[in-house]
N, C-alpha and C positions, 0 to 999 in steps of 0.2 A: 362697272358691274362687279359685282362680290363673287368671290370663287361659290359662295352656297348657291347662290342662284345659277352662276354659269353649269354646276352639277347639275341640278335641276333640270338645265336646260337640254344637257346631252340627249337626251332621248329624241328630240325636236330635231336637233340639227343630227343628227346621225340614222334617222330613218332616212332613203333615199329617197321614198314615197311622198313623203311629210317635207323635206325638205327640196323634194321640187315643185310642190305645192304651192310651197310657201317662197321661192323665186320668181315663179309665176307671178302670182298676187303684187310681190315687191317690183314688179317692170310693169304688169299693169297697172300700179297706181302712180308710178310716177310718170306714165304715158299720158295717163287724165290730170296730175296736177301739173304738166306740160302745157296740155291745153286749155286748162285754167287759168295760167298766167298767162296766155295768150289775148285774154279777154277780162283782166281784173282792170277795176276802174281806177282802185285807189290804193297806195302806196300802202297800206296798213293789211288789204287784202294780198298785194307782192307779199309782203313778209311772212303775211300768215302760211300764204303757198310754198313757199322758198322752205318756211322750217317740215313745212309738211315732205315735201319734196326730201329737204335733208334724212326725215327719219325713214322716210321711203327705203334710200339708198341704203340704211344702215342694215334692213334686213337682208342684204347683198351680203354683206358683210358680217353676218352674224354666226357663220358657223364657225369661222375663223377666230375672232371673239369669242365666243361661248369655249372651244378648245382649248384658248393659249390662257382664259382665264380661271379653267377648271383647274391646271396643273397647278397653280398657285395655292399656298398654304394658308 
């Protein structure tokens, strides 16, 4: 992520409103593509799940990112 966009983004992750909204959303979807890949038949659908799963997690982790990459020049 580019520090112009992590600015941008501070208002998202620094509302506590907004940003427990949007945790929320990030554990229930990776609760459903848990039980997606409980039930995928085919290896191409695994992987689709798994990246989907991956970008899940990442809104965990986004206020953390979105801060350390605003301070940047």
């Amino acid at each position: 992520m580019i520090p112009e966009t992590a600015k941008k983004l501070l208002p998202l992750v620094n509302t506590k409103k907004i940003q427990d909204a949007l945790l929320v959303y990030a554990l229930e979807r990776i609760e459903f593509v848990h039980r997606q890949l409980e039930i995928a038949t085919s290896w191409d659908e695994v992987k689709e799940l798994q990246g989907q799963a991956k970008e899940a997690r990442r809104l965990l982790t986004l206020k953390d990112e979105v801060e350390q990459k605003s301070r940047e020049k």
